[in-house]
C-alpha positions, 0 to 999 in steps of 0.5 A, spaced: 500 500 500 501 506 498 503 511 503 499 517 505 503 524 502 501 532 502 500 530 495 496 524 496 487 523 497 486 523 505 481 518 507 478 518 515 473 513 516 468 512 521 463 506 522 455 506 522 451 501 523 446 499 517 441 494 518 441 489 522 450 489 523 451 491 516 456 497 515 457 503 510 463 508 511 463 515 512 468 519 508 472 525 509 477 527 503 480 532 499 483 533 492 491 534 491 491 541 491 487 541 499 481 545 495 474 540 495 474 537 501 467 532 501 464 527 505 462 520 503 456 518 507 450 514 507 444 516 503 439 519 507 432 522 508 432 529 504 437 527 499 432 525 494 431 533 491 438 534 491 440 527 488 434 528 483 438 535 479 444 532 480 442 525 476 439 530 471 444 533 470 448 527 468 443 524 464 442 530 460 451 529 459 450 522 457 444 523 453 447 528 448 453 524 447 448 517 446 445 522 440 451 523 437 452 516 437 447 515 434 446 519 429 453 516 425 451 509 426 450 506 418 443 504 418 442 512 421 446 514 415 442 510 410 435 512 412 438 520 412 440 518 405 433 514 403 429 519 405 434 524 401 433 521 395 425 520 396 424 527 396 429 530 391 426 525 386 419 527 388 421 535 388 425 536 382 430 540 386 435 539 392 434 545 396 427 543 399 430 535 400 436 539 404 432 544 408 428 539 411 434 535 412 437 540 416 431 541 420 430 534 422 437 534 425 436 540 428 429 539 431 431 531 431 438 531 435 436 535 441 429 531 441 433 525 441 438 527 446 432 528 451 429 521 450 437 518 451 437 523 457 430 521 459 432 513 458 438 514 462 436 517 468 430 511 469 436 507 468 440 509 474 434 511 478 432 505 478 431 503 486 432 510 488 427 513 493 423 506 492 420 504 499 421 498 501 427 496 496 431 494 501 435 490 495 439 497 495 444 502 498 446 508 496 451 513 498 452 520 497 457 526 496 457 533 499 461 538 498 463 543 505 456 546 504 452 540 504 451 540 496 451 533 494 456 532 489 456 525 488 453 517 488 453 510 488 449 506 489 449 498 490 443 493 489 442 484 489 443 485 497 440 479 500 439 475 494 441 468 495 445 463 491 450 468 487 454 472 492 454 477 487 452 485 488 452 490 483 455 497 483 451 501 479 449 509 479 456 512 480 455 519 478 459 526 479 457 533 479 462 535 473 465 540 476 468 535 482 471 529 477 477 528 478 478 530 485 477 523 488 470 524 488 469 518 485 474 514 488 471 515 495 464 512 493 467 507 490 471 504 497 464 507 501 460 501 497 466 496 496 467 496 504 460 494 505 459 489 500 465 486 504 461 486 510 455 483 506 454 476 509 456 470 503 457 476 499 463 473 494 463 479 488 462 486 486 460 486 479 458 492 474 457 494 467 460 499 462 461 502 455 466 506 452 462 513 453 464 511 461 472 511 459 475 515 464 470 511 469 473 504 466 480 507 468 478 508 476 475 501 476 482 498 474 485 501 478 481 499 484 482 492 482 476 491 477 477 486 471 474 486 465 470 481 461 469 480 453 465 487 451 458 484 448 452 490 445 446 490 450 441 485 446 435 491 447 433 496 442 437 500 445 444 497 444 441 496 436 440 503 435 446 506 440 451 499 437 455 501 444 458 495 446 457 494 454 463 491 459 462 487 465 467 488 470 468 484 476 471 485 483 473 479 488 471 480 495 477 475 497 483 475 495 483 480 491 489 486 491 486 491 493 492 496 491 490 503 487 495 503 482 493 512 480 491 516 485 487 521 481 480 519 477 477 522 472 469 520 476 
């Protein structure tokens, strides 16, 4: 393990109690330049609102670059160029033919931005303010003045028979990535998948729109798996490849191989 320097991430830990003996950690840290000191902590009743703008604000991040994505994609391109021809042909001209093709992608692209971000944010809500989910945990970050700047969360606690969880919901404010934010949610969720009874792996999806995040959990000590596209309309129509990753909660090295992140 790395020893602790002026110019090294500051970790002090406390212990609470969740569900029944079950253990989260509360965090302090701070950056390299001692300028965003933030707290990791359990989620916490009020944190709803908060968390809410912040998946808002990622989501509205992811769903642009998704929409980008896509409308490069081969069957994108071969639709614009099929629907070009039709109206050409059928107006004799190549200026009406191009102002509606610019009035789709400028109309289109934001419209589909917004059904991405819309899609996004389902997906990393999922289990989030649910009563009664008690398959899931998250964790938050706050900045000095109490503004959340950070998530994560985990889900598959107390089901049976695999021993795995799943890390899920990593998010962080923009203004705060790579300070180490995402790096201390991280540990808070590893260190209570470690105190899960029969608890064997942590396990995660991710795709290449996430590779700075990629960095941080090879670093923590995740491997990856083969890469495959998502068997959804979704996968189809983004062709995003999707890696699971995998963390051992046993006999895993534990060492971080980077001190900063990008998360």
């Amino acid at each position: 393990m790395r020893k602790e320097g002026e110019g090294d991430v500051l970790l002090r830990e406390t212990r609470t109690g969740l569900d029944g003996g079950m253990e989260a950690k509360a965090m302090e840290l701070a950056d390299s330049d001692g300028g965003l000191p933030v707290q990791v902590r359990p989620m916490a009743p009020g944190d709803e609102a908060a968390l809410g703008e912040l998946l808002a604000l990622v989501a509205a991040e992811l769903g642009s670059a998704l929409s980008a994505r896509m409308l490069w994609r081969p069957w994108f391109l071969l639709l614009l160029g099929c629907g070009f021809a039709v109206l050409a042909a059928s107006s004799h001209s190549l200026l009406l033919p191009l102002l509606v093709l610019a009035l789709l992608l400028a109309v289109g692209r934001p419209a589909l931005a917004q059904v991405w971000a819309l899609y996004v944010r389902q997906d990393m809500s999922l289990g989030l303010g649910v009563p009664g989910a008690t398959d899931f945990r998250f964790w938050v970050a706050e900045d000095t003045d109490g503004n959340v700047v950070g998530m994560v969360g985990v889900s598959g606690i107390g089901k049976s028979g695999d021993g795995e969880l799943e890390l899920r919901s990593l998010v962080v404010n923009p203004e705060h990535r790579g300070h180490g934010v995402g790096r201390a949610l991280c540990q808070a969720a590893l260190a209570f998948a470690r105190g899960c009874p029969g608890c064997r792996v942590m396990v995660l999806d991710t795709h290449m729109l996430h590779s700075p995040a990629q960095r941080l959990f090879s670093s923590l000590g995740f491997h990856p798996g083969p890469a495959c596209l998502q068997p959804t309309l979704s996968g189809f129509l983004a062709d995003l490849p999707v890696t699971r990753y995998h963390y051992a909660l046993t006999g895993n090295n534990t060492e971080e191989h980077s001190p900063a992140d990008e998360e």
